[in-house]
C-alpha positions, -999 to +999 in steps of 0.1 A: +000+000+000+012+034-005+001+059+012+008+099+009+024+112+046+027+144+052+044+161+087+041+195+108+060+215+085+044+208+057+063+186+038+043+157+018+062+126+004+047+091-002+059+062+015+051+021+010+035+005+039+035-027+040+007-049+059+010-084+076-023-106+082-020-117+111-053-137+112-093-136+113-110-130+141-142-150+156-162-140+183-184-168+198-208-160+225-210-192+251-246-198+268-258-228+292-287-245+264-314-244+294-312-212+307-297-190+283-272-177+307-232-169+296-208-196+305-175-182+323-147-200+310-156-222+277-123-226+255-132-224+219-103-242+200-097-237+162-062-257+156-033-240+177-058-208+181-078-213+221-095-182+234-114-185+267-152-170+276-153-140+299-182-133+325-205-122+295-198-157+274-175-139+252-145-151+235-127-137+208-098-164+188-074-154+160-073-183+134-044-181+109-055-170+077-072-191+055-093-195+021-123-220+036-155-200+037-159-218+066-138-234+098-146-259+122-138-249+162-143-266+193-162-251+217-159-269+256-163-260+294-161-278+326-196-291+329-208-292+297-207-315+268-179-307+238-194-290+210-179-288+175-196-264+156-189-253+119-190-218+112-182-191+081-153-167+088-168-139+077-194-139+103-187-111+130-205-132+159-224-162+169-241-178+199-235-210+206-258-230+233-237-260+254-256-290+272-247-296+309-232-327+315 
């Protein structure tokens, strides 16, 4: 990318900036299947890539680029049966509900 730069004293010159993917991000939103509350602490798991729910069920993973429309991530918590959910990358979010154990 080049992009035009200009400083303080007015001077404009155009510089190449170069940009590294570093990933896609997935946000998945962990809730008990009965009562619809957030789960605290479900790992979602896409190869290498593990992000962990906060209080609100929340949890955000970087996946290595890819050119699959969609991935396949693991979704688990202490208490509740493993989900594996398929999913398209170019969703911003989605619920997903687990099943106590």
């Amino acid at each position: 990318v080049t992009k035009q730069v200009v400083n303080g004293f007015g001077n404009t010159k155009t510089e190449d900036i170069k940009l590294k993917i570093i990933g896609i991000k997935l946000d998945v939103i962990a809730l008990h299947w009965l009562s619809g509350d957030p789960i605290n602490g479900a790992t979602v798991s896409f190869q290498k890539s593990t992000a962990v729910s906060d209080k609100t069920g929340l949890a955000s993973i970087i996946i290595p680029p890819t050119d699959s429309e969609k991935v396949k991530l693991d979704i688990s918590a202490p208490g509740f049966a493993t989900k594996q959910i398929e999913t398209e990358v170019d969703v911003p979010s989605r619920e997903v509900s687990l099943i106590s154990d």
